[in-house]
Biopython code that builds the backbone (N, CA, C, O; Angstrom):
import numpy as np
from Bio.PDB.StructureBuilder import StructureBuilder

atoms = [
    (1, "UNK", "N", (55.514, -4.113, 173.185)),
    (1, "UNK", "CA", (56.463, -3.239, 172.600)),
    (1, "UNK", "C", (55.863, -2.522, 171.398)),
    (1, "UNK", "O", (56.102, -1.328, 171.213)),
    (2, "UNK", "N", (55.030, -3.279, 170.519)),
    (2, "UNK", "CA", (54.177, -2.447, 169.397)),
    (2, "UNK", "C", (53.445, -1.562, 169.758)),
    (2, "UNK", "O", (53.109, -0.918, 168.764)),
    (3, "UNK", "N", (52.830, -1.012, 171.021)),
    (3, "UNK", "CA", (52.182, -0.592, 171.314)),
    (3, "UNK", "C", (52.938, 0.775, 172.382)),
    (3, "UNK", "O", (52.431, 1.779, 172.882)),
    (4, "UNK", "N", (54.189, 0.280, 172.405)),
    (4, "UNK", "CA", (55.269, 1.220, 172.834)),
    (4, "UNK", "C", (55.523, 2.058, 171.836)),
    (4, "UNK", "O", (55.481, 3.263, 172.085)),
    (5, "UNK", "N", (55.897, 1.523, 170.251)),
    (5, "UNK", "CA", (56.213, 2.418, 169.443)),
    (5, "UNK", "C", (54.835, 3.130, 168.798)),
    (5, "UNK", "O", (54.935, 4.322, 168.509)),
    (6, "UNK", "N", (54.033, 2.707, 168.648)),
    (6, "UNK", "CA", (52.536, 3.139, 168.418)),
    (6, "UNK", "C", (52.323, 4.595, 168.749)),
    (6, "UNK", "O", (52.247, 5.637, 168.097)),
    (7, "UNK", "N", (52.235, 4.138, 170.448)),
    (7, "UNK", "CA", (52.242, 5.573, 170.940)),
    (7, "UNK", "C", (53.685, 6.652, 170.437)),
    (7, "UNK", "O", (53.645, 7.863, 170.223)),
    (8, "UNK", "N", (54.475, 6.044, 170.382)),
    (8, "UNK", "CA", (55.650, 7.112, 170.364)),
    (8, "UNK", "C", (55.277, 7.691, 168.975)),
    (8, "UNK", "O", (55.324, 8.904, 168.770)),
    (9, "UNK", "N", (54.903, 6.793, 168.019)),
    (9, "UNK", "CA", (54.797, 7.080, 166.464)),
    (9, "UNK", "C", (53.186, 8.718, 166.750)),
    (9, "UNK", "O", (53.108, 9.912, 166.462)),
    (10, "UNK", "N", (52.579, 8.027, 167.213)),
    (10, "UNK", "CA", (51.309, 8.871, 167.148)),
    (10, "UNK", "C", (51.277, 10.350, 168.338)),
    (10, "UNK", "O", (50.452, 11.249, 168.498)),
    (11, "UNK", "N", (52.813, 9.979, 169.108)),
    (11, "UNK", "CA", (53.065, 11.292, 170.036)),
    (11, "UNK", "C", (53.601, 12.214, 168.623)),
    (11, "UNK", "O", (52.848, 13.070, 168.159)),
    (12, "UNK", "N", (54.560, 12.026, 168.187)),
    (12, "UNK", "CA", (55.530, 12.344, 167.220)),
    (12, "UNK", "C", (54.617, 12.552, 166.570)),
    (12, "UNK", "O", (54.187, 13.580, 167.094)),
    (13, "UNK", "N", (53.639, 12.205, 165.364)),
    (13, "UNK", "CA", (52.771, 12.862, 164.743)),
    (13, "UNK", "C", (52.221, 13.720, 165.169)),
    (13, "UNK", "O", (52.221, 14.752, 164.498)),
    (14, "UNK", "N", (51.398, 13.707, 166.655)),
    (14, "UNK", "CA", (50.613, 14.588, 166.680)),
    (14, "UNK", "C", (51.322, 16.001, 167.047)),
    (14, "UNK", "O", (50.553, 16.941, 167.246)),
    (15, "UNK", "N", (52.837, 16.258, 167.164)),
    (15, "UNK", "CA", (53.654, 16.854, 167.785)),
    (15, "UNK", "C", (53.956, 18.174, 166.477)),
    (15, "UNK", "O", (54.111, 19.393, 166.405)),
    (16, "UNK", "N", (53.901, 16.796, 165.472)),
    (16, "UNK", "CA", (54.099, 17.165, 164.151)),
    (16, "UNK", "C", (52.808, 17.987, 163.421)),
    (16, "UNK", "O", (53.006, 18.973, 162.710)),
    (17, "UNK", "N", (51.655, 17.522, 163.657)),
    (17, "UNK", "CA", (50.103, 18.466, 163.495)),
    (17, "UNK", "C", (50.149, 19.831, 164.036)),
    (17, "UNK", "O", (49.727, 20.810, 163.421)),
    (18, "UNK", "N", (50.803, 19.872, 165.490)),
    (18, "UNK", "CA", (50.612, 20.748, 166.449)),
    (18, "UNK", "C", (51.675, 21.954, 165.577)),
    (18, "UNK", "O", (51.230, 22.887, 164.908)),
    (19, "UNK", "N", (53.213, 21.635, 165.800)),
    (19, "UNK", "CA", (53.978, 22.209, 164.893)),
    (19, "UNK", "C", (53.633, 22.584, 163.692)),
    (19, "UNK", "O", (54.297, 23.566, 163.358)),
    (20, "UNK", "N", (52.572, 22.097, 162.543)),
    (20, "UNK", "CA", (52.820, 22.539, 161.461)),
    (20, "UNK", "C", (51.064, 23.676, 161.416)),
    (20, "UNK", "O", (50.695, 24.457, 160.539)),
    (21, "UNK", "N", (50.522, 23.370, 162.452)),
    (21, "UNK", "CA", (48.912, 24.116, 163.073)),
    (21, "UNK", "C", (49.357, 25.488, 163.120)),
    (21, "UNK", "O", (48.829, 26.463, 162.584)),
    (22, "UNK", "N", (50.860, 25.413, 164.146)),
    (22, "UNK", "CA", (51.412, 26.966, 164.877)),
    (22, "UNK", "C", (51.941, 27.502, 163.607)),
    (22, "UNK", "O", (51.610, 28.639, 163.273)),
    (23, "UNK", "N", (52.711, 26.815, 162.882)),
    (23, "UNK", "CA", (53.157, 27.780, 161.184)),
    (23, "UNK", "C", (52.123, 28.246, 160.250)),
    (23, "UNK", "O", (52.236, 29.020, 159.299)),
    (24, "UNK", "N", (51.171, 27.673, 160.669)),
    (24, "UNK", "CA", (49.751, 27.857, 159.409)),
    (24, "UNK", "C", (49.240, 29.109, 160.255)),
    (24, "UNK", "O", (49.033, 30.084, 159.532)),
    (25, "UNK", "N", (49.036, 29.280, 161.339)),
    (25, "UNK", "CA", (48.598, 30.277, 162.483)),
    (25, "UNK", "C", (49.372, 31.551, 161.988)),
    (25, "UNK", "O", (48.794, 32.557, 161.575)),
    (26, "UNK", "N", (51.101, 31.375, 162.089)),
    (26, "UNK", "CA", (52.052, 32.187, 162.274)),
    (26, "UNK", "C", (51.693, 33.058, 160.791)),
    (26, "UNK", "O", (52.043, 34.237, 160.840)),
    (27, "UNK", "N", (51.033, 32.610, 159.474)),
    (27, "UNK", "CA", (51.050, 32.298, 158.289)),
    (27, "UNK", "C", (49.994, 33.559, 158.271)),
    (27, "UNK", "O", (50.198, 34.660, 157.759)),
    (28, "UNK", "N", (49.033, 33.199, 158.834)),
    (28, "UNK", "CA", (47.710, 33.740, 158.599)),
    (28, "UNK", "C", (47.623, 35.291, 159.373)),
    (28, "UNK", "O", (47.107, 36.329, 158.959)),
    (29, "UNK", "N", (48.381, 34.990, 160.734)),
    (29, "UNK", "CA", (48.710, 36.150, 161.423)),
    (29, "UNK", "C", (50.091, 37.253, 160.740)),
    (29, "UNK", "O", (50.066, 38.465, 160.954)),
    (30, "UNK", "N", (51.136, 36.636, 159.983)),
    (30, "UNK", "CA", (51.537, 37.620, 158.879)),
    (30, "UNK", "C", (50.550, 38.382, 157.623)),
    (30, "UNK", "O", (50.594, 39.595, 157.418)),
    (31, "UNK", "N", (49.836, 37.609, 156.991)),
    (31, "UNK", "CA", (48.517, 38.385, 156.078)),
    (31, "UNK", "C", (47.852, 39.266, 156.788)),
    (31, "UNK", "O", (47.527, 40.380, 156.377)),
    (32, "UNK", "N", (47.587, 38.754, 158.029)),
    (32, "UNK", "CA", (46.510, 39.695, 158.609)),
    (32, "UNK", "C", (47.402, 40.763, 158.888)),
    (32, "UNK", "O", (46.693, 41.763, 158.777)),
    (33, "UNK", "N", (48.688, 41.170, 159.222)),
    (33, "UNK", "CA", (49.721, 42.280, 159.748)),
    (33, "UNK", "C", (49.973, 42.629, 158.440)),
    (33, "UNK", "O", (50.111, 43.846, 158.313)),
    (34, "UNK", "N", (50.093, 41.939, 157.331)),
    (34, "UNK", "CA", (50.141, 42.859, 155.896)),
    (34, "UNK", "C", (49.139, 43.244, 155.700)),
    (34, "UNK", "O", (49.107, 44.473, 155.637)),
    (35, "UNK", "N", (47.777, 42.516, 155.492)),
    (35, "UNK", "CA", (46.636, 43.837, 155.218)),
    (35, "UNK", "C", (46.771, 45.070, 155.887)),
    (35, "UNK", "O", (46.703, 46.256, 155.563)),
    (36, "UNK", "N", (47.058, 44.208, 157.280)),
    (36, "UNK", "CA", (46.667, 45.989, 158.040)),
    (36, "UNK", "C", (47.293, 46.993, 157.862)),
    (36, "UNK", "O", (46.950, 48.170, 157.977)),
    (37, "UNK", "N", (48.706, 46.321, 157.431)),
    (37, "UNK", "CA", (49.718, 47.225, 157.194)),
    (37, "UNK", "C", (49.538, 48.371, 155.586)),
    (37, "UNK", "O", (50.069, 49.477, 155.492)),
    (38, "UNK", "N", (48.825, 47.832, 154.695)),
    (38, "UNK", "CA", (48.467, 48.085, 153.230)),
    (38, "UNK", "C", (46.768, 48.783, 154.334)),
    (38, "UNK", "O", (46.764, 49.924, 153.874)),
    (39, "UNK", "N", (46.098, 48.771, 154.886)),
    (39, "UNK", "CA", (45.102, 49.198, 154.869)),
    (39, "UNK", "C", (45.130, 50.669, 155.768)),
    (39, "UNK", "O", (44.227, 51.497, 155.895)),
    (40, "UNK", "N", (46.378, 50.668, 156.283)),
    (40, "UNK", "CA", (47.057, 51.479, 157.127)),
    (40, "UNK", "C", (47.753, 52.811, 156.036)),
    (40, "UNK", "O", (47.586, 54.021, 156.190)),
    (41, "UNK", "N", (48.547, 52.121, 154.948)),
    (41, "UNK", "CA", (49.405, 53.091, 153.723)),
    (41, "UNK", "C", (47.734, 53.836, 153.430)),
    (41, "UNK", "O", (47.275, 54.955, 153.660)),
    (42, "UNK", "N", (47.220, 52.703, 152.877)),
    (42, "UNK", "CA", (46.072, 53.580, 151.975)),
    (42, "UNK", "C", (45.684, 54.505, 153.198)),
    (42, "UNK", "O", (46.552, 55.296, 153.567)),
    (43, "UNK", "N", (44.480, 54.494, 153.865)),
    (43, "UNK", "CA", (44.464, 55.399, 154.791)),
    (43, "UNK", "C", (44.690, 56.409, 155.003)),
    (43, "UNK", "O", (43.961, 57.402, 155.011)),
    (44, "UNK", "N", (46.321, 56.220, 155.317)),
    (44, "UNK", "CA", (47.239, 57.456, 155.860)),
    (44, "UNK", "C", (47.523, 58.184, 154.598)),
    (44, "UNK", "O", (47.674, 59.398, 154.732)),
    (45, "UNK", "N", (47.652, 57.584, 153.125)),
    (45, "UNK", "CA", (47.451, 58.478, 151.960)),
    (45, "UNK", "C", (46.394, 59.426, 152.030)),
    (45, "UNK", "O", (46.536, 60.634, 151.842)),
    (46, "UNK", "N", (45.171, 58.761, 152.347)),
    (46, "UNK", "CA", (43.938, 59.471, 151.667)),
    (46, "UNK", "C", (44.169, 60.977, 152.976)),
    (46, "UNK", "O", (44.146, 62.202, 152.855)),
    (47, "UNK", "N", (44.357, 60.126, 154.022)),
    (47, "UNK", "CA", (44.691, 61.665, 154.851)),
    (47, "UNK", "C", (45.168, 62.528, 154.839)),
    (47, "UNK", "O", (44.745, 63.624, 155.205)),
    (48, "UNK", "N", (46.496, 62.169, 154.280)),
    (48, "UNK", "CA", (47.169, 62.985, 154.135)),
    (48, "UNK", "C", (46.785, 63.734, 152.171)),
    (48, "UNK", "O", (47.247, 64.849, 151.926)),
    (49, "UNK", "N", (46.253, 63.244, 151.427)),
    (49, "UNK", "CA", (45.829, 63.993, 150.397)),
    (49, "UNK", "C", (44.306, 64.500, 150.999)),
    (49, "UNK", "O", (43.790, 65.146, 150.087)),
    (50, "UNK", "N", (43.647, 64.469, 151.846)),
    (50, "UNK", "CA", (42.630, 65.416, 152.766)),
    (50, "UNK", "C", (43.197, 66.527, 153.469)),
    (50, "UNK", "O", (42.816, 67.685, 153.303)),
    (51, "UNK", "N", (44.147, 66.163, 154.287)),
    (51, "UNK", "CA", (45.228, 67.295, 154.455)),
    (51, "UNK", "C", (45.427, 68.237, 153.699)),
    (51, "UNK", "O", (44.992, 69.384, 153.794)),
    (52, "UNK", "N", (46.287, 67.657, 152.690)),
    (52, "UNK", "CA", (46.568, 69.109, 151.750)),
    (52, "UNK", "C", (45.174, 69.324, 150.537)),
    (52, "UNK", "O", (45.243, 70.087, 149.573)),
    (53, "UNK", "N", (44.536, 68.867, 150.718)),
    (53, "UNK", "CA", (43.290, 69.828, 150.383)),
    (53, "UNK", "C", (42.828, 70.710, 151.291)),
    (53, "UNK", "O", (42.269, 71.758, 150.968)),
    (54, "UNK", "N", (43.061, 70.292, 152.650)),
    (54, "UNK", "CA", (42.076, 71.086, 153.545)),
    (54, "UNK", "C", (43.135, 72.514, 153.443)),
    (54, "UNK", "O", (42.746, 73.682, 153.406)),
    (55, "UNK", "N", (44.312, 72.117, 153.418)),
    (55, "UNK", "CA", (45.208, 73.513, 152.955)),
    (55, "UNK", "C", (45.216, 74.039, 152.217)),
    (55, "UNK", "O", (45.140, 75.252, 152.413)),
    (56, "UNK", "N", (45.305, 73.580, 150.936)),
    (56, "UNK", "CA", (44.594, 74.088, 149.790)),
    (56, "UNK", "C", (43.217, 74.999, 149.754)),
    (56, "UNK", "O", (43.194, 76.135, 149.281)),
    (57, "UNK", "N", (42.489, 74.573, 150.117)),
    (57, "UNK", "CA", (41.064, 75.237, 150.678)),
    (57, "UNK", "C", (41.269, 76.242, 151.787)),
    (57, "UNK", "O", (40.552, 77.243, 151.800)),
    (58, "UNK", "N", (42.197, 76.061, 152.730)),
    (58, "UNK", "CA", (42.242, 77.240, 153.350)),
    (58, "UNK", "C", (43.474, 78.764, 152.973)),
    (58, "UNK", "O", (43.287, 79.919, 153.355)),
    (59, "UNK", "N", (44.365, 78.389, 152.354)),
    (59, "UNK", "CA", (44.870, 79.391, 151.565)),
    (59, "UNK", "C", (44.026, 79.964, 150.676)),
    (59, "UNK", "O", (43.909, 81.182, 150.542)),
    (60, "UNK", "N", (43.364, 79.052, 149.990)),
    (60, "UNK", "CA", (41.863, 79.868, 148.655)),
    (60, "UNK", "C", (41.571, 80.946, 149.244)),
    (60, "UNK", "O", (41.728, 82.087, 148.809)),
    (61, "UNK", "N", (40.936, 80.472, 150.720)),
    (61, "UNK", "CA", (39.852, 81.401, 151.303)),
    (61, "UNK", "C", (40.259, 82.421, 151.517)),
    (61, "UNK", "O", (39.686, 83.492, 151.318)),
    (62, "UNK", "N", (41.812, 82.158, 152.165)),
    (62, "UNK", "CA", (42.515, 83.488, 152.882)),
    (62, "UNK", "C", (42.823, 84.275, 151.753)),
    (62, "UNK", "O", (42.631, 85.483, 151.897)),
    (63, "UNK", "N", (43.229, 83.913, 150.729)),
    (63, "UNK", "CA", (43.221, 84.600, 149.064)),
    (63, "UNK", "C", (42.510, 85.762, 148.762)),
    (63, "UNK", "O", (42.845, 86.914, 148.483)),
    (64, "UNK", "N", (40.856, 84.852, 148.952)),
    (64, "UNK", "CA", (40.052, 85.400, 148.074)),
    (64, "UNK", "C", (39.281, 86.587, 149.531)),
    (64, "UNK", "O", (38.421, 87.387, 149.163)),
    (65, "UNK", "N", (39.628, 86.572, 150.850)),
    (65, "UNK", "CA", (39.464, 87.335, 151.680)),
    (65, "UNK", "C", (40.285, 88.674, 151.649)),
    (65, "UNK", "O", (39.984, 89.850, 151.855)),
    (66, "UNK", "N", (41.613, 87.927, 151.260)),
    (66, "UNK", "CA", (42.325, 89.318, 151.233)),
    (66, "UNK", "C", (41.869, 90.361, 149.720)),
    (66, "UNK", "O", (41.797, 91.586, 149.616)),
    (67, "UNK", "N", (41.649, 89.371, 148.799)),
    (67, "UNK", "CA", (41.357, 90.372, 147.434)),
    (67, "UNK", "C", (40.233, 91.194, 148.248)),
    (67, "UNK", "O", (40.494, 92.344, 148.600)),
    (68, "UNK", "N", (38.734, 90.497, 148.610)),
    (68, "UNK", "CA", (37.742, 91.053, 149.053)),
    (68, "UNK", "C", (38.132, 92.382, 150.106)),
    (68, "UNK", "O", (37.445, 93.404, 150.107)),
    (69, "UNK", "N", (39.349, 92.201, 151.004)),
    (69, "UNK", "CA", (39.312, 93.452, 152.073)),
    (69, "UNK", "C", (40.528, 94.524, 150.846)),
    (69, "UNK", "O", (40.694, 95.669, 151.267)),
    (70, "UNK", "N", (41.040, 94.304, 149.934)),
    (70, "UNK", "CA", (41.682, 95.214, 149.247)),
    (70, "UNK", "C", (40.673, 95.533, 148.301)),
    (70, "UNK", "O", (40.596, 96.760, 148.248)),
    (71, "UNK", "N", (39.832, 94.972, 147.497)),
    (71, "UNK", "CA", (38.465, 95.881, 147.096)),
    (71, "UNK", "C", (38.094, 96.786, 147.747)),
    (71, "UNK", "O", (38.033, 97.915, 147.260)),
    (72, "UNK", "N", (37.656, 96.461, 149.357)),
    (72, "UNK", "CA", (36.857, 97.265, 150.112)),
    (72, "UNK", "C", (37.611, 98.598, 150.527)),
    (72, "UNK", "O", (37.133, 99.720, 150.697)),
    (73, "UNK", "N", (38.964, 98.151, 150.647)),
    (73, "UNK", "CA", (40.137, 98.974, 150.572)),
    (73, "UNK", "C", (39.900, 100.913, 149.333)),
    (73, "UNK", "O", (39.868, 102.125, 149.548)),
    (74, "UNK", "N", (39.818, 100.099, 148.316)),
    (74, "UNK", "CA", (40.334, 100.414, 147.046)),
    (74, "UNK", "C", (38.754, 101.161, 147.006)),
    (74, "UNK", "O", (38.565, 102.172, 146.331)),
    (75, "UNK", "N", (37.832, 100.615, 147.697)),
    (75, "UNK", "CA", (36.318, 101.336, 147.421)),
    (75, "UNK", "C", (36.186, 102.086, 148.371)),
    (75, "UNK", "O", (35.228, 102.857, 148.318)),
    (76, "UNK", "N", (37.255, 102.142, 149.794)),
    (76, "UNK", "CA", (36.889, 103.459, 151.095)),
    (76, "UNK", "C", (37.811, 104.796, 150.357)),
    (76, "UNK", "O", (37.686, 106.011, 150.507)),
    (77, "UNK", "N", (38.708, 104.040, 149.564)),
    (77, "UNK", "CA", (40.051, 105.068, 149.388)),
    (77, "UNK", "C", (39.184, 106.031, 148.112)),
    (77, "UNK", "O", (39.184, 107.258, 148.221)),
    (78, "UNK", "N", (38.347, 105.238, 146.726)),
    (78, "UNK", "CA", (37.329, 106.351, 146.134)),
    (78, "UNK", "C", (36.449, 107.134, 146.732)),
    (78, "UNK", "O", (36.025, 108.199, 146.283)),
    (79, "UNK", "N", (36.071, 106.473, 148.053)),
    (79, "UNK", "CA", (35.368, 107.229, 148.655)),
    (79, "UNK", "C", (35.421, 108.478, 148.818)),
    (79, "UNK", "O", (34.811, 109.446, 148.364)),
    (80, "UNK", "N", (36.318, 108.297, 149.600)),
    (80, "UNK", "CA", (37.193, 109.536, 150.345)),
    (80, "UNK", "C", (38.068, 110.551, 149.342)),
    (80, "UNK", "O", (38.294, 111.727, 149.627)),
    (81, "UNK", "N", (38.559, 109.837, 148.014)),
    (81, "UNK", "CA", (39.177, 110.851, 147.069)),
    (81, "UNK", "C", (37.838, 111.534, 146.492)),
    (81, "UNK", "O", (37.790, 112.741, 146.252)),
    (82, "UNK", "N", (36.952, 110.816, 146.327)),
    (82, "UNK", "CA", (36.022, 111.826, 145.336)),
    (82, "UNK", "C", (34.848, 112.667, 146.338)),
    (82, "UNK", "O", (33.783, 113.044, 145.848)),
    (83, "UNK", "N", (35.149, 112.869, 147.600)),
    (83, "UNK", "CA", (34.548, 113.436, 148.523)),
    (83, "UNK", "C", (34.632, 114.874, 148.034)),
    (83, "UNK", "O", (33.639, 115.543, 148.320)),
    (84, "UNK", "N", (35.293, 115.306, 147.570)),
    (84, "UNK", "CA", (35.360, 116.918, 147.157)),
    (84, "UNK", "C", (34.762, 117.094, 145.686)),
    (84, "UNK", "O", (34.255, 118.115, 145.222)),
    (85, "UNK", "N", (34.975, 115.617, 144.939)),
    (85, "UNK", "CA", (34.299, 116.175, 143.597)),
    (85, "UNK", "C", (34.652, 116.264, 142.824)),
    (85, "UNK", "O", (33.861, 116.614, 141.948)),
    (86, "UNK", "N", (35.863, 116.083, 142.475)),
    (86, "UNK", "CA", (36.969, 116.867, 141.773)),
    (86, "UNK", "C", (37.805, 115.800, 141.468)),
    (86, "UNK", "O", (38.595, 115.408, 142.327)),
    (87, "UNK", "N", (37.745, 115.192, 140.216)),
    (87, "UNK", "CA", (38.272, 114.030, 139.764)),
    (87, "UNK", "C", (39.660, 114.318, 139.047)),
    (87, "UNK", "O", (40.622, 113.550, 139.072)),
    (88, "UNK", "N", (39.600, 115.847, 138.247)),
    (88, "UNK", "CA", (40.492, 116.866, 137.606)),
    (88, "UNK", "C", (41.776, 116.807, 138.799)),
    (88, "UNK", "O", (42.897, 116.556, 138.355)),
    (89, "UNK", "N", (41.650, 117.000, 140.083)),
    (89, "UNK", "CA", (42.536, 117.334, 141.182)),
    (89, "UNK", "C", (42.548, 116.384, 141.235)),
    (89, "UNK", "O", (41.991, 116.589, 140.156)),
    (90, "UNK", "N", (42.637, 114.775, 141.456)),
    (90, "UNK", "CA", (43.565, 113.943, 141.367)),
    (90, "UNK", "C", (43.796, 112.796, 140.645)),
    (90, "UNK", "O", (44.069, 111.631, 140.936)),
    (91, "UNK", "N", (43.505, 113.816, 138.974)),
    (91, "UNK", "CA", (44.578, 112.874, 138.034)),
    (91, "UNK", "C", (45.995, 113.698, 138.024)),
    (91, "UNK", "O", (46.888, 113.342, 137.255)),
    (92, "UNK", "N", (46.168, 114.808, 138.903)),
    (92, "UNK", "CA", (47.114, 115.375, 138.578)),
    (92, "UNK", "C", (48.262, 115.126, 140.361)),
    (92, "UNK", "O", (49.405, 115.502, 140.624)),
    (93, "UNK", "N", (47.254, 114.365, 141.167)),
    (93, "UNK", "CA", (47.764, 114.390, 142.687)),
    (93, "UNK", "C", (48.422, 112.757, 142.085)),
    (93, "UNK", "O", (49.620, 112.572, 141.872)),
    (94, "UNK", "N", (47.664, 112.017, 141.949)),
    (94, "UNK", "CA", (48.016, 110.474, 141.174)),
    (94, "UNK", "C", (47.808, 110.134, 140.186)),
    (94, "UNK", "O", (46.959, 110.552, 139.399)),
    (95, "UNK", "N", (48.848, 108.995, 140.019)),
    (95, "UNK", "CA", (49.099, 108.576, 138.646)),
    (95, "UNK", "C", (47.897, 107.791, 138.628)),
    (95, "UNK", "O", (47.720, 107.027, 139.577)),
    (96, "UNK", "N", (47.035, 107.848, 137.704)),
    (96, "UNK", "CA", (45.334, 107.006, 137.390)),
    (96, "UNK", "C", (45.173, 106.779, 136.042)),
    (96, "UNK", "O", (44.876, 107.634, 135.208)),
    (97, "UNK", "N", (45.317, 105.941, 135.902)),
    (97, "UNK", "CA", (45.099, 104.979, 134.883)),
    (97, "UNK", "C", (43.427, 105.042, 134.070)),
    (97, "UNK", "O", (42.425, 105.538, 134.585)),
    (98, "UNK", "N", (43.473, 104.671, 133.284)),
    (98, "UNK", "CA", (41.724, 105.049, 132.896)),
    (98, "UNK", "C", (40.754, 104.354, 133.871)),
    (98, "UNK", "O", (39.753, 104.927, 134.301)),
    (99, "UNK", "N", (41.179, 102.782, 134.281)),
    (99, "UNK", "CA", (40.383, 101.997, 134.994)),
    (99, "UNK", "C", (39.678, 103.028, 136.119)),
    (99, "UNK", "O", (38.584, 103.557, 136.314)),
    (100, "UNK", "N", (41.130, 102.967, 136.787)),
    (100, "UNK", "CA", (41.195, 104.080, 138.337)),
    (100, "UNK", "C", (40.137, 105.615, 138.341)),
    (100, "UNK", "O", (39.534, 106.111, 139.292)),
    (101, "UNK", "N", (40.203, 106.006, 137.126)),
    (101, "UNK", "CA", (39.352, 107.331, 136.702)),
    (101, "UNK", "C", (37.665, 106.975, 136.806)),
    (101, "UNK", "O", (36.678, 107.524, 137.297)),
    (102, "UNK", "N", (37.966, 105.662, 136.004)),
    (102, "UNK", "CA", (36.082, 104.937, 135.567)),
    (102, "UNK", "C", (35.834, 104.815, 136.820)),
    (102, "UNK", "O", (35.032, 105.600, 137.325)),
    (103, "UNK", "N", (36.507, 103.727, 137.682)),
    (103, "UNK", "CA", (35.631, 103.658, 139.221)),
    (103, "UNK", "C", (35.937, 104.508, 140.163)),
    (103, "UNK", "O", (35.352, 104.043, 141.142)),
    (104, "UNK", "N", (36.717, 105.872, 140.643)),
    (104, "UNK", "CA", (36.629, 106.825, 140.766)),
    (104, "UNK", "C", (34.664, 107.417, 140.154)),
    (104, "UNK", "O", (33.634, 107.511, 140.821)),
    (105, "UNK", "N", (34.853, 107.604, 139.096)),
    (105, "UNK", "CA", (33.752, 108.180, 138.687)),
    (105, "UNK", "C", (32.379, 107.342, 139.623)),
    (105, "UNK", "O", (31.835, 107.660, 140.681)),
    (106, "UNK", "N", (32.183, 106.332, 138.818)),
    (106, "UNK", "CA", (31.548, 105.442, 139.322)),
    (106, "UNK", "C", (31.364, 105.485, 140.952)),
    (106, "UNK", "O", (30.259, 105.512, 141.495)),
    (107, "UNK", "N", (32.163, 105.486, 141.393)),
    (107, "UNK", "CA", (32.130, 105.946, 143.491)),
    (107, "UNK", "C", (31.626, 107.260, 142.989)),
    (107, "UNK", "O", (30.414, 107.139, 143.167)),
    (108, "UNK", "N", (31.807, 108.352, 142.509)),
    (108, "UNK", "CA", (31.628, 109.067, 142.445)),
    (108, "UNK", "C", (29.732, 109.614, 142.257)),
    (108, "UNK", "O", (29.084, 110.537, 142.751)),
    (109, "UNK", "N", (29.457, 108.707, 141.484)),
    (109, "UNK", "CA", (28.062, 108.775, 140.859)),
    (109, "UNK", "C", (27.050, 108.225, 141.861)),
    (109, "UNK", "O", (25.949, 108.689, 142.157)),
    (110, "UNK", "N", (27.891, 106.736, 142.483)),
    (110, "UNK", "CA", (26.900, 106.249, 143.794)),
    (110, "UNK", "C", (27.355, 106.970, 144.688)),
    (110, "UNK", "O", (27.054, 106.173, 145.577)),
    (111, "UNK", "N", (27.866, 107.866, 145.287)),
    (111, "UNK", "CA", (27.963, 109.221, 146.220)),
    (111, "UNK", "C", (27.078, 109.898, 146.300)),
    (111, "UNK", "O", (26.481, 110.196, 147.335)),
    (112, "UNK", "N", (26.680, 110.521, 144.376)),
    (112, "UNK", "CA", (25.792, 111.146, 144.906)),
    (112, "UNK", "C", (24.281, 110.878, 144.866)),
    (112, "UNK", "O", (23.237, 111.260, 145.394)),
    (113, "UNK", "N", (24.708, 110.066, 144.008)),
    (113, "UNK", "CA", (22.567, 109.081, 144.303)),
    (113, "UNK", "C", (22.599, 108.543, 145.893)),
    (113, "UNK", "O", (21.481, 108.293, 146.343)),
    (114, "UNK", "N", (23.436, 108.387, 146.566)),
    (114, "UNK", "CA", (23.421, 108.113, 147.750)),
    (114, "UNK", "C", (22.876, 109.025, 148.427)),
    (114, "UNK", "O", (21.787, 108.882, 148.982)),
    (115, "UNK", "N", (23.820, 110.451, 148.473)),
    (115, "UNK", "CA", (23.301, 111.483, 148.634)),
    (115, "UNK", "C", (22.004, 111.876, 148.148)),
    (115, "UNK", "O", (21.484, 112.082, 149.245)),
    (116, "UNK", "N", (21.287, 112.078, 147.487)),
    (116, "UNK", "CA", (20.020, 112.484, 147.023)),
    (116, "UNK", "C", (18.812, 111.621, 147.701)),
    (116, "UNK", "O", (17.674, 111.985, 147.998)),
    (117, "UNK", "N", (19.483, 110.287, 147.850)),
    (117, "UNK", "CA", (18.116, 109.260, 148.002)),
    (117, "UNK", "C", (17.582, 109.810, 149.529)),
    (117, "UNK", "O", (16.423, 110.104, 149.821)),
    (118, "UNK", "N", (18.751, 109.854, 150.385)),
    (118, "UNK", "CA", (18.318, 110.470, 152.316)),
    (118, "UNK", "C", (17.911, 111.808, 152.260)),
    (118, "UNK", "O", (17.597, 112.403, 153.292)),
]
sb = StructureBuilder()
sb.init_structure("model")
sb.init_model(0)
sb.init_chain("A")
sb.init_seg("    ")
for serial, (resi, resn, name, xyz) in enumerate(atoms, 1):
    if name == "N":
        sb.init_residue(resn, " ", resi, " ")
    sb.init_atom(name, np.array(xyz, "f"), 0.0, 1.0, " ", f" {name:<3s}", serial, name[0])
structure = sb.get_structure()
């Protein structure tokens, strides 16, 4: 009979190892689902602050493209006003500001060193 309860005592323990093995398991496999879960936030932060840089960076560009094609704009349109020469005829066609007059002139001057050099 001692040897009846023996075993029952040492089933029951080891029942009890096994049970408290699967909570230590269950234990370790929650940490590991919180790191991932925290390694997952960070991550998806940094992406998403890569994201809006990469937007950031691409509005710049489109920015500084559009200033560049309204320069080029603003440098076909002297072109073409100071084609006759006559800077007198349109401070009086448009309103020109001194700036507008200087690079007017200025188109005006590489016109004609342009002209001269061919």
């Amino acid at each position: 009979m001692n040897g009846y309860i023996e075993a029952q005592c040492l089933g029951a323990y080891r029942l009890l190892v096994k049970n408290y093995n699967k909570l230590f398991d269950k234990n370790l496999c929650l940490k590991s689902e919180i790191q991932h879960s925290q390694l997952n936030v960070r991550r998806n932060k940094k992406l998403f602050e890569l994201r809006k840089k990469s937007i950031y960076n691409t509005l710049l560009c489109r920015i500084k493209r559009e200033k560049y094609h309204l320069k080029k704009i603003e440098q076909l349109k002297c072109k073409l006003c100071t084609k006759d020469y006559d800077i007198n005829t349109l401070k009086h066609i448009q309103d020109l500001d001194k700036e507008k007059i200087e690079a007017y002139k200025a188109c005006l001057f590489y016109n004609v060193q342009s002209y001269y050099r061919y």
